[in-house]
MIBALO-593593 format. One record per atom (N, C-alpha, C): residue in one letter; chain; atom name; x, y, z. Coordinates in pm, whole numbers, plus 50000, padded with zeros to 5 digits. Atoms other than C-alpha are relative to their C-alpha. Example, Ala and Ser with C-alpha at 12.3 -4.5 7.8 and 13.67 -1.06 7.14 Angstrom:
<rs>
residu|chaine|atome|east|north|up
A|A|N|50089|49881|50000
A|A|CA|51230|49550|50780
A|A|C|50090|50120|50000
S|A|N|49918|49881|49994
S|A|CA|51367|49894|50714
S|A|C|49923|50109|50073
</rs>
This chain:
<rs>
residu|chaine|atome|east|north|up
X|A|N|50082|49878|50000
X|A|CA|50000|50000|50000
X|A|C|50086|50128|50000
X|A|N|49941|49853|50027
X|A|CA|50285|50244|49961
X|A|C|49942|50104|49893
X|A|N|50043|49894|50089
X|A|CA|50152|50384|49665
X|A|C|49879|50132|50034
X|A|N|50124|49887|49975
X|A|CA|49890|50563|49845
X|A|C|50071|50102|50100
X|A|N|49998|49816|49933
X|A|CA|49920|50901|50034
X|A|C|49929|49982|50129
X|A|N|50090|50029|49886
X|A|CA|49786|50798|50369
X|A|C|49922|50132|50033
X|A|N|50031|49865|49879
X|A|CA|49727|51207|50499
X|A|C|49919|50006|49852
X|A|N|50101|49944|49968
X|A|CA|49509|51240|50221
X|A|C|49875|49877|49942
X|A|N|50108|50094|49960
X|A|CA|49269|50915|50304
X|A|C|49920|50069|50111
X|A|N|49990|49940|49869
X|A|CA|49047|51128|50521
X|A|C|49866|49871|50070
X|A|N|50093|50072|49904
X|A|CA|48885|50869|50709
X|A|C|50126|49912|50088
X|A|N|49918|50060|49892
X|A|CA|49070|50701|51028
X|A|C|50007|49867|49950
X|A|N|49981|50117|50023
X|A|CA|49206|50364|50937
X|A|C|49928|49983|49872
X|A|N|50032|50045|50096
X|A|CA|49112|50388|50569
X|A|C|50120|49914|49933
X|A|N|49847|50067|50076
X|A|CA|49451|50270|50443
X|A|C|49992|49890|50047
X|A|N|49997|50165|50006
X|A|CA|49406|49924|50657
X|A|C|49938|49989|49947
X|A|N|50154|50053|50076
X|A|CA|49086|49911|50555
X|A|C|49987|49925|49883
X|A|N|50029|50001|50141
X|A|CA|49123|49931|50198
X|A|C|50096|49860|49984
X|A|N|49928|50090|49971
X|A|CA|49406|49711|50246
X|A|C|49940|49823|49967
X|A|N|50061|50109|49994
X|A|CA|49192|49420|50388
X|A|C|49883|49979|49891
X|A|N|50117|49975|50089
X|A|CA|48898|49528|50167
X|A|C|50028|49897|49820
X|A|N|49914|50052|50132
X|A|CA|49141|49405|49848
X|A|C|50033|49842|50009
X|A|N|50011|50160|49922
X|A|CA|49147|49070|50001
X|A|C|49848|49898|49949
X|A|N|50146|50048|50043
X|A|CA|48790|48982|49938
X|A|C|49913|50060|49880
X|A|N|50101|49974|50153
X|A|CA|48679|49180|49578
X|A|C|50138|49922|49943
X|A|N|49971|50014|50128
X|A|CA|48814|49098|49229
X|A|C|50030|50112|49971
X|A|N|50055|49895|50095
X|A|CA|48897|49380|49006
X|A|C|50143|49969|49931
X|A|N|49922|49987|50083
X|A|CA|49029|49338|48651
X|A|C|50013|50127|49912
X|A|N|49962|49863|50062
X|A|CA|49149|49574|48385
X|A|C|49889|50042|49907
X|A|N|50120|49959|50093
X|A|CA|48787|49554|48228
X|A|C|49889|50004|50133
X|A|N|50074|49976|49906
X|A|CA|48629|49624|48608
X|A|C|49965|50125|49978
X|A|N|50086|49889|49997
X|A|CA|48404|49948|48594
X|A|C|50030|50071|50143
X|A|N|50023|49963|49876
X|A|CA|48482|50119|48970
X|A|C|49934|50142|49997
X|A|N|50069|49887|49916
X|A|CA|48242|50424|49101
X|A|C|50038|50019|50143
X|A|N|49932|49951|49902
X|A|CA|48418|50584|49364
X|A|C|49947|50148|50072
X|A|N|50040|49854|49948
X|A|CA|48190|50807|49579
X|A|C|50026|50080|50124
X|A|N|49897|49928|49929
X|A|CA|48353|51074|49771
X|A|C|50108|50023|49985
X|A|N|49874|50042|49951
X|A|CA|48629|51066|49665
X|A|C|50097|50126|50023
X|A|N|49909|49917|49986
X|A|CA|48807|51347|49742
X|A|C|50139|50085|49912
X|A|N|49891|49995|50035
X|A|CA|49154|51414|49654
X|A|C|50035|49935|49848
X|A|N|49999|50094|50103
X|A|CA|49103|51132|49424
X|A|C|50136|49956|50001
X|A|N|49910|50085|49961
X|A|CA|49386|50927|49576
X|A|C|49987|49858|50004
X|A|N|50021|50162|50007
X|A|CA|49234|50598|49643
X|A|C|49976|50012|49812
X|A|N|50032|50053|50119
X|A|CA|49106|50642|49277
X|A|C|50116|49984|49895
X|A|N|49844|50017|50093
X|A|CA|49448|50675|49090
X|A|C|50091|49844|50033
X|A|N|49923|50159|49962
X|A|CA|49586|50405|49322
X|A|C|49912|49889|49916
X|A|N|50073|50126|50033
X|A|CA|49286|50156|49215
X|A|C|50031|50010|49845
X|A|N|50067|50041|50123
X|A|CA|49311|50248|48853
X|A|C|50160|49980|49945
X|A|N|49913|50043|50040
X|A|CA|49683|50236|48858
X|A|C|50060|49858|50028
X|A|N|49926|50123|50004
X|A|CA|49734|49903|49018
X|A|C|49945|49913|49960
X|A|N|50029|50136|50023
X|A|CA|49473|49688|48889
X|A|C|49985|50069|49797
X|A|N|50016|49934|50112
X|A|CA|49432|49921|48537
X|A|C|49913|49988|49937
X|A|N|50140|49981|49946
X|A|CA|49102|49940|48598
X|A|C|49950|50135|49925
X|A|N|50081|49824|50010
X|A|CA|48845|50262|48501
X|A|C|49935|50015|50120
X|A|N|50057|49960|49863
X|A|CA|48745|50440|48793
X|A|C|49976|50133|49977
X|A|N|50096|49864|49994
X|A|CA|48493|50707|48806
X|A|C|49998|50048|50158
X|A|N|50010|49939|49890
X|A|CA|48513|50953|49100
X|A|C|49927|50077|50026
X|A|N|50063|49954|49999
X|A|CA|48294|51129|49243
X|A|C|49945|50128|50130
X|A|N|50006|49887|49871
X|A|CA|48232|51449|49487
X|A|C|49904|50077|50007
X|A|N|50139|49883|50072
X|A|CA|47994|51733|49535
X|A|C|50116|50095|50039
X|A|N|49878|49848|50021
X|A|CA|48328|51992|49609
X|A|C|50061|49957|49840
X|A|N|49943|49994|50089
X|A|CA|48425|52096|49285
X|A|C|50177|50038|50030
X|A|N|49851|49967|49889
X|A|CA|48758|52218|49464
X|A|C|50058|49835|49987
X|A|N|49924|50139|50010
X|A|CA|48811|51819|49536
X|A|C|50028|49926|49838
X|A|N|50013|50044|50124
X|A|CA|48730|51719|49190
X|A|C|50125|50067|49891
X|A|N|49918|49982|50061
X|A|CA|48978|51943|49030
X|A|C|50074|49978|50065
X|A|N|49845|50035|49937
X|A|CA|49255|51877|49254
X|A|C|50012|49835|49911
X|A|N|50057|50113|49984
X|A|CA|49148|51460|49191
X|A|C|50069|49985|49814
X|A|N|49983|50041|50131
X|A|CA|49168|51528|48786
X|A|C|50150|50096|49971
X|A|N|49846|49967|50023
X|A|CA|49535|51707|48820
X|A|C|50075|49894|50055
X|A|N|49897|50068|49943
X|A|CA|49663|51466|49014
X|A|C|50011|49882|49928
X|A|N|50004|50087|50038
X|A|CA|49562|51191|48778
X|A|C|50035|49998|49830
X|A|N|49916|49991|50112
X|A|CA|49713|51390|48509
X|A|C|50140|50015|50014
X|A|N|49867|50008|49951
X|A|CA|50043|51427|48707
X|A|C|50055|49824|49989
X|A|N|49960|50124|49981
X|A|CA|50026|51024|48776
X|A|C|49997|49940|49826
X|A|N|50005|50025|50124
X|A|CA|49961|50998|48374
X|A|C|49925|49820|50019
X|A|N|50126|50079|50008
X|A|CA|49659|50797|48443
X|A|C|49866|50035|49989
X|A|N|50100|49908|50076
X|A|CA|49392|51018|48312
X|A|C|49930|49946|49930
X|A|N|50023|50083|50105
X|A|CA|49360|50791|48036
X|A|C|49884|49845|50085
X|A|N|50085|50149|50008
X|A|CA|49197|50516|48272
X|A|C|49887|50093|50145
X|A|N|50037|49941|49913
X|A|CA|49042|50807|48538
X|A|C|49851|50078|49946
X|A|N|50063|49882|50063
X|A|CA|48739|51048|48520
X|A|C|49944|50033|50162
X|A|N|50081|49953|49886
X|A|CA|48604|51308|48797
X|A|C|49932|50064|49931
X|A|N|50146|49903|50025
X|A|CA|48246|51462|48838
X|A|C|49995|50048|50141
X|A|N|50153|49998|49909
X|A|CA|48031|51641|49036
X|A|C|49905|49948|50016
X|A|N|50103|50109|50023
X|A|CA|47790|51427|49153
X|A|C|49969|49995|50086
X|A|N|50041|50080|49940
X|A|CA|47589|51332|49394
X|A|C|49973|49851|50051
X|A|N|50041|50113|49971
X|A|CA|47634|50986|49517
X|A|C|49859|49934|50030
X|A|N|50148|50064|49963
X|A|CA|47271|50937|49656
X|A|C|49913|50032|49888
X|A|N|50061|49977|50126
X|A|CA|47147|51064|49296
X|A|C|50054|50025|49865
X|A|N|49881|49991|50154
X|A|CA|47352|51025|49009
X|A|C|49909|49952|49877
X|A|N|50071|49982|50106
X|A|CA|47258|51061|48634
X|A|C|50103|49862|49896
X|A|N|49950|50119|50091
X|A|CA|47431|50681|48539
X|A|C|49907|49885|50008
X|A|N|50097|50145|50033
X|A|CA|47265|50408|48375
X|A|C|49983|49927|50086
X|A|N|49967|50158|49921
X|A|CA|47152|50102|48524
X|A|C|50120|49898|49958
X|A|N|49890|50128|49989
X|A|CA|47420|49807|48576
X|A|C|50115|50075|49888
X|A|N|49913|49882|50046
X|A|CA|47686|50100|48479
X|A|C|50136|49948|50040
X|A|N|49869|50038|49911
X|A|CA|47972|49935|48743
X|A|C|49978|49924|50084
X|A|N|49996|50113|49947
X|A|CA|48094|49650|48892
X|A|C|50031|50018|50127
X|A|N|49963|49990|49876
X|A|CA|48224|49788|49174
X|A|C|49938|50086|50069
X|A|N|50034|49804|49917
X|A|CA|48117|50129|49420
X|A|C|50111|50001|50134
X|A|N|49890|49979|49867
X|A|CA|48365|50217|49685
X|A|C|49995|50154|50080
X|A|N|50001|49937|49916
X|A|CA|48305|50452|49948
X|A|C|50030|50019|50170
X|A|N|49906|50026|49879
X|A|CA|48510|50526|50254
X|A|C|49968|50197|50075
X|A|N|50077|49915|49927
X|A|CA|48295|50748|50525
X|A|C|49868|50138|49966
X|A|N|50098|49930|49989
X|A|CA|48019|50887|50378
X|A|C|49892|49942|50046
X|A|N|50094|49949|49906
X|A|CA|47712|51043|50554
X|A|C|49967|49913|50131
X|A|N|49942|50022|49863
X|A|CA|47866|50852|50860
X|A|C|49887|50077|50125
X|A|N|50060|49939|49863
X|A|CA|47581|50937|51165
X|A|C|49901|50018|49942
X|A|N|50127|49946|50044
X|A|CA|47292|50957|50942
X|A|C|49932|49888|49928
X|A|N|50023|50114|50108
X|A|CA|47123|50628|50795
X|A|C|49905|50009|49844
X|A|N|50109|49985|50047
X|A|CA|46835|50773|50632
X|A|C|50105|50031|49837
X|A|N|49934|50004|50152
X|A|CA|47107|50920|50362
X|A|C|50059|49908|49968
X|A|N|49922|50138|50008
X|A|CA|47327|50596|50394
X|A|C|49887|49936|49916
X|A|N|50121|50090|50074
X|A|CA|47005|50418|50254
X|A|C|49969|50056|49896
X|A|N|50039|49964|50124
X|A|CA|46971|50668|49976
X|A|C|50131|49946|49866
X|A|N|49900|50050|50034
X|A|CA|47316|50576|49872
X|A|C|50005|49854|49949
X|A|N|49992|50127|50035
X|A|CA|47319|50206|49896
X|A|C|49859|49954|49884
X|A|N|50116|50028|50095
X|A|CA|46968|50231|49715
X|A|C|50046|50012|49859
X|A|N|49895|49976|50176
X|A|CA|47196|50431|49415
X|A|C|50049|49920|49973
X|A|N|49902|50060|50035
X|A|CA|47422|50206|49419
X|A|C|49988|49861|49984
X|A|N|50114|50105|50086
X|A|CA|47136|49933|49333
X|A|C|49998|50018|49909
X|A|N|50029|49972|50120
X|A|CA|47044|50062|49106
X|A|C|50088|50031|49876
X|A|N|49869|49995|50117
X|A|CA|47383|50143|48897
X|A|C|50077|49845|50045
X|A|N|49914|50121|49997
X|A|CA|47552|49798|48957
X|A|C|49947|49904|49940
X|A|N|50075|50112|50129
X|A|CA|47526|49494|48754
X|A|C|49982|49885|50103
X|A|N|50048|50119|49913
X|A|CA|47433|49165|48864
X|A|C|50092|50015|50078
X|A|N|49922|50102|49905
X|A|CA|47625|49021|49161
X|A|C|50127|50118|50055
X|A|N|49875|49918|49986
X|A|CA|47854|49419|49165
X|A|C|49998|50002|50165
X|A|N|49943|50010|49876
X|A|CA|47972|49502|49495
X|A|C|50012|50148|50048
X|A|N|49940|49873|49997
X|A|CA|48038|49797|49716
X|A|C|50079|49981|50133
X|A|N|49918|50015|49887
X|A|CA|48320|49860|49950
X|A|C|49945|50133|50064
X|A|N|50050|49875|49936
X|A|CA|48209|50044|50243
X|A|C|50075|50005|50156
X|A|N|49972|49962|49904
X|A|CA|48378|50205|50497
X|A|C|49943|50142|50112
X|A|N|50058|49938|49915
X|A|CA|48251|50400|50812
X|A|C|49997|49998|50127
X|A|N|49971|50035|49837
X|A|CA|48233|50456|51203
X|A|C|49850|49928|49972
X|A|N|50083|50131|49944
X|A|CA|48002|50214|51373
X|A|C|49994|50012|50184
X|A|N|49971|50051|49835
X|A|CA|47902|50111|51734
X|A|C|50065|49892|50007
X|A|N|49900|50120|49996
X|A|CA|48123|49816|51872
X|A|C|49873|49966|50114
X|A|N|50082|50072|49910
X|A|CA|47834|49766|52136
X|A|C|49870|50059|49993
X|A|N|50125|49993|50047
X|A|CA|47455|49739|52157
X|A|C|49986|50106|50113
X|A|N|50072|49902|49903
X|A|CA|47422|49950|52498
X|A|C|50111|50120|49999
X|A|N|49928|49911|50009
X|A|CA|47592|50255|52382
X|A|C|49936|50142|50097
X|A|N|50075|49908|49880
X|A|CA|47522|50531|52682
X|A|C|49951|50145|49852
X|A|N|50046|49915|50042
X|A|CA|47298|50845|52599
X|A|C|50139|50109|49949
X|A|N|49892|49886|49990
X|A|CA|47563|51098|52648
X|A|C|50161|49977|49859
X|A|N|49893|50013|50109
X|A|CA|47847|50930|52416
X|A|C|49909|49993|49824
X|A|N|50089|49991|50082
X|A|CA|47548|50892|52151
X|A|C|50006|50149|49967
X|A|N|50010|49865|50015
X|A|CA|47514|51264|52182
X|A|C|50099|50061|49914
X|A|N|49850|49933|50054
X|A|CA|47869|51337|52112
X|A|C|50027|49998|49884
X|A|N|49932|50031|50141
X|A|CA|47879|51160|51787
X|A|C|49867|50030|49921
X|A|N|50139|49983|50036
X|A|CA|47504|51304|51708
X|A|C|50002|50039|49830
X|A|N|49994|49969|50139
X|A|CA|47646|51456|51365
X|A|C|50152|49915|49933
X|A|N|49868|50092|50129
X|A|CA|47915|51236|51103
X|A|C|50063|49907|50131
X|A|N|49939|50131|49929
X|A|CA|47963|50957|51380
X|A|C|49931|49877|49985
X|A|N|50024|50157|49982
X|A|CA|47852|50630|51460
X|A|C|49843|49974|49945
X|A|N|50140|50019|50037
X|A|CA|47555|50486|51260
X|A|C|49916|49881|50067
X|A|N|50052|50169|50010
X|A|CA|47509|50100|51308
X|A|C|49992|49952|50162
X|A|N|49960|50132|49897
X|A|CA|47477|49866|51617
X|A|C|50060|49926|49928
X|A|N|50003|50123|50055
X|A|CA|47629|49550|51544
X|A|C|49913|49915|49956
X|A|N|50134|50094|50033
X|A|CA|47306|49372|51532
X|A|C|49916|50063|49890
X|A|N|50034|49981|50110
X|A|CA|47189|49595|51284
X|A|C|49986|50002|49869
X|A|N|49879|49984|50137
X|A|CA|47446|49576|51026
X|A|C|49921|49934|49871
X|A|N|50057|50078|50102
X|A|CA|47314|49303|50817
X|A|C|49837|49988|49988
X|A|N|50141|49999|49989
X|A|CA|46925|49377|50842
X|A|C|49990|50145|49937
X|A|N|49987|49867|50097
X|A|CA|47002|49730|50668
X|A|C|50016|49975|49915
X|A|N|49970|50011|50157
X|A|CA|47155|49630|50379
X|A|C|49920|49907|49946
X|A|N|50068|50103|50093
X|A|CA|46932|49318|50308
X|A|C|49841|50097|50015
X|A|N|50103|49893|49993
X|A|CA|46676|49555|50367
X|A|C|49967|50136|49826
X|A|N|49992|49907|50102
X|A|CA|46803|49759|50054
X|A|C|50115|49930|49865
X|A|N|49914|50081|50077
X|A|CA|46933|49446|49854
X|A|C|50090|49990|50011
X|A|N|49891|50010|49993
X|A|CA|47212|49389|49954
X|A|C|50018|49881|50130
X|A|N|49942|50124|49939
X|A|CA|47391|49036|50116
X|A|C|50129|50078|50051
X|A|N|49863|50009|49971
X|A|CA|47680|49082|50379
X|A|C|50117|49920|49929
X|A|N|49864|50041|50026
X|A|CA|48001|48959|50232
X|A|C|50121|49948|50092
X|A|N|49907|50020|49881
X|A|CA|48242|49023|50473
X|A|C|49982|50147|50100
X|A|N|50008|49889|49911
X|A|CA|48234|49279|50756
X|A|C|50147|49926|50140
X|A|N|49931|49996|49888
X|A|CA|48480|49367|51021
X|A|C|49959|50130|50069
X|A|N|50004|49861|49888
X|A|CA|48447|49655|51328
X|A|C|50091|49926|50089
X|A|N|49864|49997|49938
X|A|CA|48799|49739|51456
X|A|C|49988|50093|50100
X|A|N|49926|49851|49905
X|A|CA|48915|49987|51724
X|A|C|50123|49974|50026
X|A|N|49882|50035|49990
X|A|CA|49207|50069|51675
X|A|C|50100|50154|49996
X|A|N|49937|49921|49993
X|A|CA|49356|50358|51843
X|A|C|50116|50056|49942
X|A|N|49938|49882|50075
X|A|CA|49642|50453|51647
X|A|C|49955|50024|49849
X|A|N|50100|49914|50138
X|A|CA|49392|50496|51339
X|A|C|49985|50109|49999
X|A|N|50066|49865|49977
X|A|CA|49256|50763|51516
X|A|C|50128|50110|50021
X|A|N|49944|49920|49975
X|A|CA|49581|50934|51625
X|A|C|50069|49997|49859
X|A|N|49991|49998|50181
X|A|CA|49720|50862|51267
X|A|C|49932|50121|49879
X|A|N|50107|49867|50063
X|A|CA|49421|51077|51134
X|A|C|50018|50098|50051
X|A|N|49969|49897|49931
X|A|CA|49446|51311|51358
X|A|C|50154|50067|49983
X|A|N|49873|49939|50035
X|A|CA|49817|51398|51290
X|A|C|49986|50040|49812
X|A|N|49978|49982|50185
X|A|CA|49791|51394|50914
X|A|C|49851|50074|49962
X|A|N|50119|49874|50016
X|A|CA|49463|51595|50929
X|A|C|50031|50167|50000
X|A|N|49924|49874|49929
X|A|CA|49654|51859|51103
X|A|C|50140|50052|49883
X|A|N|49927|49989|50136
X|A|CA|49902|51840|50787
X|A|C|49977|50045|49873
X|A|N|49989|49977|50115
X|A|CA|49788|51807|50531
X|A|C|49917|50166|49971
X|A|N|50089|49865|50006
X|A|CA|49663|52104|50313
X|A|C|49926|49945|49878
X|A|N|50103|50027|50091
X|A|CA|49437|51935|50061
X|A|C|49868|49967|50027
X|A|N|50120|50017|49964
X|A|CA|49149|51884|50236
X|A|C|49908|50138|50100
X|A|N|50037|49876|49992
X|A|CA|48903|52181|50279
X|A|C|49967|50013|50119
X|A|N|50021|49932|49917
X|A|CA|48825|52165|50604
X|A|C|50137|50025|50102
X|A|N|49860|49966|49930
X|A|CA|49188|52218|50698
X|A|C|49991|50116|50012
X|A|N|50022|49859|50011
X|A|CA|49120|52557|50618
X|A|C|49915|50045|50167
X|A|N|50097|49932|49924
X|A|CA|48895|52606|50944
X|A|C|50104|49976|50096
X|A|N|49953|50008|49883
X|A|CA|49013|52602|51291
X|A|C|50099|49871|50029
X|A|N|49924|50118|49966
X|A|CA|49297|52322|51339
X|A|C|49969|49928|50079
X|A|N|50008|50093|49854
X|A|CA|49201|52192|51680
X|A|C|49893|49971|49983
X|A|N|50086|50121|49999
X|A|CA|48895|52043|51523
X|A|C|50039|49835|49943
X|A|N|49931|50134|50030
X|A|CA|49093|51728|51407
X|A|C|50061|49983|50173
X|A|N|49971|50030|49822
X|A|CA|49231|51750|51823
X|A|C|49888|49963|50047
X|A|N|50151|49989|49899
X|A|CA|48872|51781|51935
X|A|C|49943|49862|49944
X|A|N|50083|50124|50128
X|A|CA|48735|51501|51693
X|A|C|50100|49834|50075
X|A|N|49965|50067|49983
X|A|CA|49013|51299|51856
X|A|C|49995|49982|50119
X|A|N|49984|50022|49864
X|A|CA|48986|51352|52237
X|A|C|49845|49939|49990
X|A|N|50165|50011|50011
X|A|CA|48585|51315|52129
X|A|C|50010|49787|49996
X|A|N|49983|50143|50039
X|A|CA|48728|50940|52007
X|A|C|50025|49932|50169
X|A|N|49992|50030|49859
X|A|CA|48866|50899|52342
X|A|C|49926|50000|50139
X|A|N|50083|50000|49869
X|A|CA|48593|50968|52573
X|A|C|49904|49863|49970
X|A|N|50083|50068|50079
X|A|CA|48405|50735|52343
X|A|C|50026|49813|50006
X|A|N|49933|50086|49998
X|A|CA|48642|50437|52402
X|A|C|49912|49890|50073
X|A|N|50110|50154|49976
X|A|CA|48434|50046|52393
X|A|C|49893|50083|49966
X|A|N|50127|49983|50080
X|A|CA|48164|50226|52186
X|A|C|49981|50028|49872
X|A|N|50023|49953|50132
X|A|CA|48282|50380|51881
X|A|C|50131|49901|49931
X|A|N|49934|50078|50127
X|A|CA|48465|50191|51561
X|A|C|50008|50026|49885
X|A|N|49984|49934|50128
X|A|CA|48564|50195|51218
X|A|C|49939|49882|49942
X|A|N|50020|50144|50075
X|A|CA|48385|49918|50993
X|A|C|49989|50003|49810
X|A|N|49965|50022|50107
X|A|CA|48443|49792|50692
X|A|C|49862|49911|49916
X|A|N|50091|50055|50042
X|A|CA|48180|49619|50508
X|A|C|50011|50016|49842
X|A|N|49977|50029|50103
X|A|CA|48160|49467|50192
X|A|C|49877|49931|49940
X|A|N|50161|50064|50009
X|A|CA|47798|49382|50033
X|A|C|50036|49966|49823
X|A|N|50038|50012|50102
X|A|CA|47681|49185|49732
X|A|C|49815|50040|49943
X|A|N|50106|50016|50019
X|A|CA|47402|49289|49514
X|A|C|49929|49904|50023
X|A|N|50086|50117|49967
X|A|CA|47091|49080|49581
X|A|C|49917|50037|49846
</rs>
């Protein structure tokens, strides 16, 4: 996984993630990937340079999107790349468009859009496609009021017991799932948040990547990072 840029993966422990995630798909050099969120458009250069792959990216900052399509003319992989503006939970692509979808922490703390998403991403995938999904999570079913509170906006969506009754809920078969905690994810992120300068909310107050991380720490045996990996149904 050297080829990737860890500081700008902005989700905590996306780099294992993706890692393990590559373990359990396929993808050849005639795989289709939809890549929503993607930011920087880092994971998408890596995926389309190591398996030589097409990978569509996708953001609603136009800011990320042009950074995403320079950098994939710097890596002189352009040729197998493309960024949009787009809405992930409403996009203007065909049915059974891509084999893959890969998304790593979006609308994290909110299911109602999570479900508009995985519904899209029915609806554009072909038989049997797949989506890699990464996101926080609870690690336990009796998560107190007060730590609930804390993570009330872009934190923790799922119980464990929920996990797989959502997605078959919106077609979709578990695959594989893991929920980790794994403290130096979080301090990992947290240092390379504080770094980097490609990600826009670097621009605001610094000591919300500190705050976001002591927030992890009060939180400790409730909050997680999970990985999940669904087949169309």
């Amino acid at each position: 996984m050297d080829a990737i840029c860890r500081e700008e993966l902005y989700q905590p422990g996306a780099l294992e993630l993706i890692a393990e995630a590559e373990r359990h798909i396929i993808v050849k050099p005639d795989t289709k990937v939809l890549s929503v969120g993607c930011g920087s458009g880092e994971l998408e250069c890596y995926f389309a340079a190591k398996f030589n792959c097409t990978v569509h990216g996708i953001d609603n900052a136009a800011d990320s999107i042009r950074h995403a399509s320079e950098k994939a003319v710097k890596k002189s992989i352009a040729d197998r790349t493309r960024f949009s503006v787009c809405d992930g939970r409403a996009t203007n692509f065909s049915i059974n468009a891509f084999d893959l979808v890969l998304c790593s922490g979006g609308w994290a703390g909110d299911l109602v859009q999570l479900g508009r998403f995985v519904q899209e991403s029915h609806r554009i995938l072909k038989t049997d496609g797949k989506v890699v999904l990464i996101t926080t999570v609870w690690t336990r079913e009796d998560v107190p009021d007060q730590v609930k509170n804390m993570w009330a906006k872009g934190g923790a969506i799922f119980h464990p017991s929920e996990v797989e009754g959502f997605f078959q809920n919106h077609q979709f078969g578990v695959e594989f799932s893991r929920i980790a905690d794994e403290p130096i994810w979080w301090q990992n992120w947290c240092n390379d948040m504080q770094m980097t300068k490609a990600y826009s909310l670097n621009s605001t107050d610094p000591s919300i990547w500190k705050n976001i991380h002591r927030q992890y720490h009060e939180s400790r045996g409730c909050i997680g990072l999970g990985l999940f990996i669904l087949r169309r149904l």
